[in-house]
C-alpha positions as CSV (number, residue, x, y, z in Angstrom):
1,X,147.7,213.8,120.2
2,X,145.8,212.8,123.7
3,X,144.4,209.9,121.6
4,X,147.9,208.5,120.9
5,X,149.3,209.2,124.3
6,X,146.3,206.9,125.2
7,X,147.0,204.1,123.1
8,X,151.2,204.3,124.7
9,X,149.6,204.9,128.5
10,X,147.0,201.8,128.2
11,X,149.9,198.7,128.2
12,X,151.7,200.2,131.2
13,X,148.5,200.6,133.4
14,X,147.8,197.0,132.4
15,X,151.6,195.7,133.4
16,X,151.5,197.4,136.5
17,X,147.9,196.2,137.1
18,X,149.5,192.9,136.8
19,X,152.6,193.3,138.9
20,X,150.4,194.8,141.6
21,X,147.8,191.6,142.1
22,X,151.4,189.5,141.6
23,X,152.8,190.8,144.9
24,X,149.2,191.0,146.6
25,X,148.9,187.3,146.3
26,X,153.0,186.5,147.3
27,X,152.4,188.5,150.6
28,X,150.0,185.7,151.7
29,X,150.4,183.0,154.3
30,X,151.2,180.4,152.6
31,X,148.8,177.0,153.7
32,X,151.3,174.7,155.3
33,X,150.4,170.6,154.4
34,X,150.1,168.4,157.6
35,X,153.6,165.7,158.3
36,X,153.1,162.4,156.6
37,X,152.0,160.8,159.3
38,X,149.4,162.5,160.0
39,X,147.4,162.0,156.3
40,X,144.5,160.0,156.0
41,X,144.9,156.1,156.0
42,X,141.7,154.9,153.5
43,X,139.8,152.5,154.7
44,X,138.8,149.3,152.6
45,X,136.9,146.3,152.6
46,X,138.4,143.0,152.3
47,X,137.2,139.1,151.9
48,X,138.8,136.0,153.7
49,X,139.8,133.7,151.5
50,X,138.3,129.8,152.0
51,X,139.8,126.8,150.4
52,X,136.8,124.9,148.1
53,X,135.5,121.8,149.6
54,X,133.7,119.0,148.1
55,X,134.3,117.9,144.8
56,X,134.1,120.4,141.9
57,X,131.3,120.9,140.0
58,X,130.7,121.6,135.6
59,X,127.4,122.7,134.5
60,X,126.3,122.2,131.2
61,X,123.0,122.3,129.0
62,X,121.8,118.5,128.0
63,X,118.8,116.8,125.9
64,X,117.2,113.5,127.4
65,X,117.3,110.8,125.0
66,X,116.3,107.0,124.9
67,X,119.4,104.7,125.9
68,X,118.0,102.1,123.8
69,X,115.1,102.0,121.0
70,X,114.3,98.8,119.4
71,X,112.3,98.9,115.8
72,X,110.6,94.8,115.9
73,X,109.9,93.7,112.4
74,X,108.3,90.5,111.1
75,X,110.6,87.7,111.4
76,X,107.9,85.8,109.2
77,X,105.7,86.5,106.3
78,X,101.8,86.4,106.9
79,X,98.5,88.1,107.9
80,X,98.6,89.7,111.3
81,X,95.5,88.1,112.6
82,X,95.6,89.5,116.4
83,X,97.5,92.9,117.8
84,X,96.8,93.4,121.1
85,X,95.3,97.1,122.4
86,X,98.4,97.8,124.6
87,X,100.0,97.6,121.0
88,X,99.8,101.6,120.6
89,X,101.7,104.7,120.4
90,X,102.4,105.5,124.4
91,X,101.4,101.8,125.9
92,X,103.6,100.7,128.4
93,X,104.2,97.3,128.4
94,X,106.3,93.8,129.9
95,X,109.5,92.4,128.5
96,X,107.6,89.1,127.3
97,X,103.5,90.3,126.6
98,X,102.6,89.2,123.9
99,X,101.5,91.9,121.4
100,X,101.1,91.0,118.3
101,X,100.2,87.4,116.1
102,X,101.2,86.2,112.4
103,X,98.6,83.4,111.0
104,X,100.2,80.2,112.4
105,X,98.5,77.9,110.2
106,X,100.8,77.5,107.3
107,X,103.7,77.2,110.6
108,X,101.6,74.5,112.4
109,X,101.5,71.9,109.0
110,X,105.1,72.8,108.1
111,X,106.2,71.3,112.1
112,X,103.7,68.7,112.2
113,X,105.1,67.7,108.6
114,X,108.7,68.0,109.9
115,X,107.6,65.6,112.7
116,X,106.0,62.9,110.9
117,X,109.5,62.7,108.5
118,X,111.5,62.8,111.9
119,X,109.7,59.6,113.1
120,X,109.5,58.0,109.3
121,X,113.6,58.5,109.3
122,X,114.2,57.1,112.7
123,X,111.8,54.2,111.8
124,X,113.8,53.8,108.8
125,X,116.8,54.0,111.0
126,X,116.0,51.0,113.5
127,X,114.7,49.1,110.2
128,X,118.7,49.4,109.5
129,X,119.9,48.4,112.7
130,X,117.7,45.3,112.4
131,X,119.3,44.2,108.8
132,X,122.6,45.1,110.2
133,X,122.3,42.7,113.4
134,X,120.6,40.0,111.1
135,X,123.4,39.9,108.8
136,X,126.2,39.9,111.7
137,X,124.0,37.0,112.1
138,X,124.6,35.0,109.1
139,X,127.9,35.7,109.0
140,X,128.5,34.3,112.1
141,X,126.7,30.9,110.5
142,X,128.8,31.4,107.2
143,X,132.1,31.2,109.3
144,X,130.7,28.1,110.8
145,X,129.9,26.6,107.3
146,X,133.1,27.9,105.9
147,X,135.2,26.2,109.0
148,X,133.5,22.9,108.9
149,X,134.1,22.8,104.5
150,X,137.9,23.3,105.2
151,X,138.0,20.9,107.8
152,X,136.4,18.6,105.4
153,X,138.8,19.2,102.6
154,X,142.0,19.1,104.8
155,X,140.6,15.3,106.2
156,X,139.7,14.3,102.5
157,X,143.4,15.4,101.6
158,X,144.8,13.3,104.2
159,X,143.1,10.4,102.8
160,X,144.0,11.0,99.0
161,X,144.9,6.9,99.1
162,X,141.0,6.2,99.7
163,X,139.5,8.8,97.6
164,X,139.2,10.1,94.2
165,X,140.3,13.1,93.1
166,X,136.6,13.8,91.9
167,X,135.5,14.2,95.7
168,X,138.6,16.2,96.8
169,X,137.9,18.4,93.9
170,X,134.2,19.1,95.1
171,X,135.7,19.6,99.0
172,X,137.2,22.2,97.1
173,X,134.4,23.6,95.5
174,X,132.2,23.4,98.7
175,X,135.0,26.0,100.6
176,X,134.7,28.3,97.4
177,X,131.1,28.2,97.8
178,X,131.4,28.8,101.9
179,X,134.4,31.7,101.1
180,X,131.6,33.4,98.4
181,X,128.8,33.7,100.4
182,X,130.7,34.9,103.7
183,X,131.8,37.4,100.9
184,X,128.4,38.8,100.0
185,X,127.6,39.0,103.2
186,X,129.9,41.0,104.6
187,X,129.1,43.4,101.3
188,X,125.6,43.2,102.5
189,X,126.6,44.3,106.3
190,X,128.9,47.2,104.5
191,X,126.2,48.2,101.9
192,X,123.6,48.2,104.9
193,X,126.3,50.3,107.1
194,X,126.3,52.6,104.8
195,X,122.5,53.3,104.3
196,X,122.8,53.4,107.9
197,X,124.8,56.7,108.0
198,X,122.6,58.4,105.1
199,X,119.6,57.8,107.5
200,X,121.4,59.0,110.3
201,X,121.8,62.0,108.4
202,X,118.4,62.5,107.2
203,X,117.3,62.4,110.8
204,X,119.7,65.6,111.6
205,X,118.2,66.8,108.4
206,X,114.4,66.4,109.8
207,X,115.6,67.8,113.4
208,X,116.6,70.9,111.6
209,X,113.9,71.4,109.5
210,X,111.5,70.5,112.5
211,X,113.6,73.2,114.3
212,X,113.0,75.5,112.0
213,X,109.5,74.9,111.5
214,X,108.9,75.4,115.6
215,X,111.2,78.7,115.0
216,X,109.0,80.1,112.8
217,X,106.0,78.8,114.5
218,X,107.0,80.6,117.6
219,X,108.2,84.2,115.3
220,X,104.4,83.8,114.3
221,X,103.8,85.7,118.1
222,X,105.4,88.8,118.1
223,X,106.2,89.9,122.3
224,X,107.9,93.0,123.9
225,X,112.2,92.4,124.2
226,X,112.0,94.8,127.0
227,X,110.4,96.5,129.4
228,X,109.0,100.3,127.6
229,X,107.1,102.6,125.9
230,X,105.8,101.9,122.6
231,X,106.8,105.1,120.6
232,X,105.5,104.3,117.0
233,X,103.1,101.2,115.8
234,X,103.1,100.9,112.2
235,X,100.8,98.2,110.8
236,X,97.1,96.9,112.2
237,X,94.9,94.0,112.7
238,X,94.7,92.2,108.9
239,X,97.9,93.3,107.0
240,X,99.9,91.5,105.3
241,X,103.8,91.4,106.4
242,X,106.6,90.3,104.4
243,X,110.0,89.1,106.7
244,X,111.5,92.3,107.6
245,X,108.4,94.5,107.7
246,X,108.3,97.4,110.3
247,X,105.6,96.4,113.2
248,X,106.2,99.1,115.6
249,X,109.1,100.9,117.8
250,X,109.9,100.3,121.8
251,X,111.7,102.5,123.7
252,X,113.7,101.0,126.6
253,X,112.8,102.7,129.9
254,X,114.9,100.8,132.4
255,X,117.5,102.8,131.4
256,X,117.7,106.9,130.3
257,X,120.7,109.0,128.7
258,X,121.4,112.7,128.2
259,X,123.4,114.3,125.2
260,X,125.1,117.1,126.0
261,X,128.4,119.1,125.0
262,X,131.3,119.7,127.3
263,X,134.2,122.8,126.1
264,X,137.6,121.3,125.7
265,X,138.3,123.4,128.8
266,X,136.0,121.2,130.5
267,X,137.3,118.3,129.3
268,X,140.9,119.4,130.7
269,X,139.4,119.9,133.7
270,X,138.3,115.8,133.9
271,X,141.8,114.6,132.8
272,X,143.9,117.0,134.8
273,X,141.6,115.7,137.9
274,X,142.3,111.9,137.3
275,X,145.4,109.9,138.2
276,X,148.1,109.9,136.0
277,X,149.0,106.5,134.5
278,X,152.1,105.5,133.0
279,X,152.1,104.6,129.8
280,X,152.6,100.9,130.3
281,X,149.6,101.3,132.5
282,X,147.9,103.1,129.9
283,X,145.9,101.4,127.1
284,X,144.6,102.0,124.1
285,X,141.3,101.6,125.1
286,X,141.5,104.5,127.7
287,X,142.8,106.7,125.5
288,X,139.5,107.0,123.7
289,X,137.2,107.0,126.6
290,X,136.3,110.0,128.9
291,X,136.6,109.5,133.0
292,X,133.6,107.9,134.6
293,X,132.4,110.0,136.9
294,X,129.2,111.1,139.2
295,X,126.6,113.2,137.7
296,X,123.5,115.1,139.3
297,X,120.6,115.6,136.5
298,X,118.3,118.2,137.3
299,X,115.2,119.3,135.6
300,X,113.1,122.3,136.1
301,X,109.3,123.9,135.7
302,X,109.7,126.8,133.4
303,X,108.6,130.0,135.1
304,X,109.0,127.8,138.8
305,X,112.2,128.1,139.8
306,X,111.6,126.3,143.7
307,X,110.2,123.5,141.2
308,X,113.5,121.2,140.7
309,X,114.0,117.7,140.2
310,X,117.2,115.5,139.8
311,X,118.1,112.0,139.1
312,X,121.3,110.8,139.5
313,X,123.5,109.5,136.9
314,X,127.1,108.6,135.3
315,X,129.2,110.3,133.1
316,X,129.4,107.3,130.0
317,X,131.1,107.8,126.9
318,X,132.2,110.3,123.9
319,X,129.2,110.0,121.6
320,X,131.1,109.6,118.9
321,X,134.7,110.5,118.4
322,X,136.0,114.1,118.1
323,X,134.9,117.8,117.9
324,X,131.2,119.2,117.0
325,X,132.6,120.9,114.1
326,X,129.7,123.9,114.2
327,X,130.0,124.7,118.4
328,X,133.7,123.1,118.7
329,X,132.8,121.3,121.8
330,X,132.3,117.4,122.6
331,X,129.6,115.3,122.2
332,X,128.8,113.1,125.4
333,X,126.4,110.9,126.7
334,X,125.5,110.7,130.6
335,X,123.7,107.9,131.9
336,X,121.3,107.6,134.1
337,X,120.3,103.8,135.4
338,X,117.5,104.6,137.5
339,X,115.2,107.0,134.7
340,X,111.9,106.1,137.6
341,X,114.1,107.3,140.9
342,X,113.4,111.1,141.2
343,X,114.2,113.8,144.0
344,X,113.4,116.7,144.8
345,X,115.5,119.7,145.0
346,X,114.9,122.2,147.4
347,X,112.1,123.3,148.8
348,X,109.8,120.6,151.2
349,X,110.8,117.1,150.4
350,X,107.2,115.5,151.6
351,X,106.2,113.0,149.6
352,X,102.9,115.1,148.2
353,X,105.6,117.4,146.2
354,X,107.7,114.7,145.2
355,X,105.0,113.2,143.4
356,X,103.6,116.1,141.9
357,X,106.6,116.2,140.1
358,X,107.6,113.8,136.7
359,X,108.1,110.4,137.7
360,X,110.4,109.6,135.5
361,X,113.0,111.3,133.3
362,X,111.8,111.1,129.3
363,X,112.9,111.8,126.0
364,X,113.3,115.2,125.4
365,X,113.7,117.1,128.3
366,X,115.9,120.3,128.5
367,X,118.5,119.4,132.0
368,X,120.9,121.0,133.3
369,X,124.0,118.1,134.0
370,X,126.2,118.7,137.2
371,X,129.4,117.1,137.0
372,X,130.9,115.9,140.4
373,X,134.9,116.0,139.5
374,X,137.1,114.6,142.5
375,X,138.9,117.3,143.8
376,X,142.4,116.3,143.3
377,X,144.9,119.4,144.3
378,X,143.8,122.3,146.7
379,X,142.1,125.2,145.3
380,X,141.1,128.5,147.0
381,X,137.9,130.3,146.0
382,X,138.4,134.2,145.2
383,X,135.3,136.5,144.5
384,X,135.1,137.8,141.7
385,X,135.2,141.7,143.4
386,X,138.8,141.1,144.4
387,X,140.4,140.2,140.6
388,X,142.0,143.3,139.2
389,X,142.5,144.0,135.7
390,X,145.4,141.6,134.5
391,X,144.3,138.8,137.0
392,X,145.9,140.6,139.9
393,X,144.2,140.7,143.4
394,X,145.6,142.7,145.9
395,X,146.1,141.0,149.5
396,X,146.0,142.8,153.0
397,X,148.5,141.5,155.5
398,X,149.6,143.4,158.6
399,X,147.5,146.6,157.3
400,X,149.4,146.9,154.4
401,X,148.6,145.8,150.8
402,X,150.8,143.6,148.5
403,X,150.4,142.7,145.1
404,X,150.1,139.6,143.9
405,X,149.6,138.0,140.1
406,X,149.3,137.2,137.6
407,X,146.6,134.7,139.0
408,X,145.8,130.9,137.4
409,X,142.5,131.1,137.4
410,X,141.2,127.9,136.4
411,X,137.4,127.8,136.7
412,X,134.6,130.2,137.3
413,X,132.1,128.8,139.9
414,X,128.4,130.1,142.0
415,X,127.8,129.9,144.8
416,X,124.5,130.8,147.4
417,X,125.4,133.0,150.3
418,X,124.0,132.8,153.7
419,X,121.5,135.3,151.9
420,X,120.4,133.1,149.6
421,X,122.3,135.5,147.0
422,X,124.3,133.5,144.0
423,X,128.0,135.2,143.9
424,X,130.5,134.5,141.7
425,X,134.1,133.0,142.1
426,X,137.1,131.9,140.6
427,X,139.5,128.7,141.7
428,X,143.1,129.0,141.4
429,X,145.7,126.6,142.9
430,X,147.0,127.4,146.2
431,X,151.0,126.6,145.8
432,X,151.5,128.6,142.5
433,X,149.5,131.7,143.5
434,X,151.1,132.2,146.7
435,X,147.6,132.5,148.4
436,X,146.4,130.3,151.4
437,X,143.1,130.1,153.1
438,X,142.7,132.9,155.4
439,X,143.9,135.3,153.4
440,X,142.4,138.5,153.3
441,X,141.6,140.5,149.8
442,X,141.2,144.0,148.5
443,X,137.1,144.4,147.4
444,X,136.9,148.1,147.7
445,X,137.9,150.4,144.2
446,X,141.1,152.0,145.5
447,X,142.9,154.8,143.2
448,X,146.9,154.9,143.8
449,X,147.2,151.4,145.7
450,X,151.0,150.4,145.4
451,X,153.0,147.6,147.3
452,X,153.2,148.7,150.8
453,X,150.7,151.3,151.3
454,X,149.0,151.3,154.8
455,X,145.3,150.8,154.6
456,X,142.6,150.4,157.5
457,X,140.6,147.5,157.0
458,X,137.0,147.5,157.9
459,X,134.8,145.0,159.7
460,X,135.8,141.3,157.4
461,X,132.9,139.5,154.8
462,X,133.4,136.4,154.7
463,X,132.7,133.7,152.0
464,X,130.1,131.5,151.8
C-alpha cells in the first residue's frame, strides 16, 4: 500500500518541482538590450583603389630556339682535300671564311677547256665576218661587170644594121654570165650569213659552259653564308662527296627566337587591345597574323633568384596555324634581333655583373616572355582580398558599405609592394563596374554585411 501511494506521490512532487523553478526564474529582472544607436559599429579595413598604368603585361613560359639554321651540302662532287679547324661542332665563324675545299683540278681543266673553245668560236666568228665583207666585195665588182655587159648589149642592139646577130647573141650571153655569177654570190654572202649566226651561237654556247665551269670551280670552296655557330660537322679531311652530301650545320646568331604558347584568353587579350579595322581596311593577310608587339625576355640562374637577365624582343608570328591540339593553346614565336645585347635585371647594374652573366641568348634556354600590350581602355586594379564569393567586392563610401557585382574581371596580375612583397590583383574596366580610382574596398571578413550598414573604417592601405 505505502509502496503504491509512492509511485502516485512521485509525478506530483516532480510537477510542482517544475512549476516552482518556472516562477523562480519569471520573477527575475529581466536584462534590458541597449537602443540601436548605441550598438557596436565594426570596424574594417579597406584598400584604395588605383587605376593600372603602363601598358599591360602576359607572362608566359618559352624555349629559345635558332631563328635560322642552314645544313651546307656539296654543290659539287669530289675529295675534300682541306677543312679548316674552325670547321667544328661550337666554332664561331664569319659570313664569308672559307671552311672547307673540294679538289679543284678536274674544275680548273673543265674552265680552261671552256676558254680555249670560247676564243676558237670567236676566231671562227671574225674568220666569218672576213668572208662576209670579201664577198660584199665581189658583188659590188659583179654589179659593175653586170652594168657594163648590158650597156654593151643595149649599144650592139642599137646598131643591129652593122652587126650580126652572132655578136648580139654573145652580148647576150655575156649578161647571162654577169646575172649568174652576181647570183652565186649573193648565195655565198647568204650561206656565209648563216654560218655566221651558228657561230654566234656557239660562242653563247662556250660562255655558258665556261660559266658553268667557273661555277663549279668556285662551289669547289665551300665558305660560311652567315655569321654563327657551327652546331654539327659531318664529314672530314679526305672523303669523298657526291652533289648534295651533308658537310655540316650553321646556326645563325645575328638573330634569336623563342617558342612559346599563349591561352586563347591571352590571345583575346592582344586583339581586344588593338584598333579595330573595318573590314575594307582589313585584309586577308592580317587576319592570319597575331599583333606585333614589344616583348621583354628574361632568363634566370636556377636557385639565384637576384640573378636575371633580359633581352628585348618582338612578338613575330603564329608558328604555324591553329591550336596545340594536346595543351589547347597557340604556338608562337617571339623574336629577338639583338641575341648579343643583354641587361641586367635587378640588382647592381655595374658592368662586372653584367658580364658575369650569358652574353648572349642560345638555343635552349627556359625564359619567361613578358608581353607589353598597349593599354587601350582604363582599367582599375583590385586585390585580390577584396573579391567576394560571386565576383562581388564590397565598397565603403560615406561609412557605409554597398554592394557592387557581378565584377568583369579580365586579368589576374602581380605586383611588388613597397615591401618588396608580390600581391595579387585583378583588372576590370572602370565604366561597366561602376568603380573609379579612389575607391575604397572591404578587406576585412565581415559576417552580416548588407547594403547600407554603417561600418568604421580603420587607418587606409594603399596599393602599390
Amino acid at each position: 500500500m505505502v509502496h503504491v501511494l509512492i509511485r502516485i506521490l512521485i509525478p506530483f512532487g516532480v510537477v510542482a518541482s517544475g512549476v516552482g523553478v518556472f516562477w523562480l526564474l519569471g520573477s527575475g529582472q529581466q536584462e534590458t538590450l541597449p537602443p540601436s544607436d548605441e550598438r557596436v559599429i565594426p570596424e574594417v579595413e579597406t584598400v584604395t583603389l588605383q587605376a593600372h598604368q603602363g601598358n599591360l603585361e602576359i607572362e608566359v613560359d618559352g624555349i629559345v630556339t635558332p631563328a635560322r639554321e642552314i645544313q651546307v651540302a656539296a654543290e659539287v662532287p669530289g675529295t675534300i682535300t682541306m677543312k679548316d679547324l674552325a670547321c667544328r661542332a661550337g666554332s664561331f665563324v664569319e659570313e664569308g671564311q672559307w671552311l672547307i675545299e673540294i679538289d679543284a683540278r678536274d674544275y680548273q681543266l673543265e674552265e680552261h677547256r671552256g676558254l680555249k673553245q670560247l676564243e676558237q668560236s670567236q676566231a671562227e666568228l671574225d674568220e666569218a665576218d672576213v668572208e662576209i665583207a670579201n664577198i660584199d666585195a665581189l658583188i659590188d665588182l659583179a654589179d659593175r661587170d653586170l652594168q657594163l655587159q648590158q650597156n654593151e648589149l643595149a649599144r650592139q642592139l642599137r646598131l643591129t644594121s652593122s652587126i650580126s646577130q652572132s655578136e648580139i647573141d654573145r652580148a647576150k650571153r655575156a649578161v647571162v654570165t654577169a646575172e649568174n655569177a652576181r647570183q652565186i654570190l649573193e648565195n655565198q654572202l647568204s650561206s656565209a650569213r648563216v654560218r655566221r649566226s651558228r657561230l654566234q651561237i656557239a660562242i653563247e654556247l662556250a660562255r655558258s659552259q665556261l660559266e658553268k665551269a667557273r661555277l663549279d670551280l668556285q662551289r669547289s670552296r665551300i665558305l660560311a653564308p652567315v655569321d654563327g655557330v657551327i652546331v654539327r660537322d659531318l664529314v672530314e679531311q679526305g672523303d669523298y662527296v657526291q652533289k648534295g652530301t651533308a658537310l655540316f650545320t650553321i646556326e645563325d646568331t645575328s638573330a634569336i627566337e623563342v617558342r612559346c604558347n599563349l591561352l586563347m584568353e591571352d590571345l583575346y587579350w592582344l586583339w581586344s587591345q588593338q584598333p579595330v579595322w573595318s573590314e575594307s581596311e582589313r585584309s586577308t593577310q592580317q587576319a592570319y597574323q597575331i599583333p606585333r608587339i614589344p616583348a621583354t625576355v628574361t632568363y634566370q640562374f636556377a636557385r639565384s633568384d637576384d640573378l636575371r637577365f633580359a633581352w628585348q624582343g618582338t612578338l613575330d608570328r603564329f608558328d604555324g596555324i591553329g591550336l596545340d591540339e594536346r595543351t589547347r593553346t597557340v604556338p608562337c614565336r617571339v623574336r629577338v634581333d639583338q641575341p648579343r645585347q643583354v641587361r641586367r635585371v635587378g640588382g647592381e647594374s655595374s658592368s662586372g655583373l653584367a658580364a658575369a652573366g650569358p652574353p648572349a641568348l642560345v638555343r635552349g634556354m627556359y625564359v619567361t616572355v613578358a608581353l607589353q600590350v598597349p593599354q587601350q581602355d582604363v582599367f582599375i586594379k583590385v586585390p585580390d582580398a577584396a573579391i567576394q564569393p560571386g565576383k562581388r567586392v564590397w565598397r565603403v563610401r560615406d561609412d557605409r558599405l554597398q554592394q557592387l557585382g557581378p565584377l568583369s574581371l579580365v586579368r589576374g596580375i602581380s605586383e611588388t609592394d613597397s615591401q618588396g612583397q608580390r600581391r595579387r590583383f585583378w583588372l576590370t574596366p572602370s565604366t561597366p563596374s561602376g568603380l573609379e580610382p579612389g575607391d575604397r574596398l572591404l578587406i576585412t571578413p565581415l559576417q552580416g554585411a548588407r547594403d547600407g550598414m554603417q561600418v568604421v573604417v580603420a587607418p587606409d592601405r594603399s596599393l602599390p
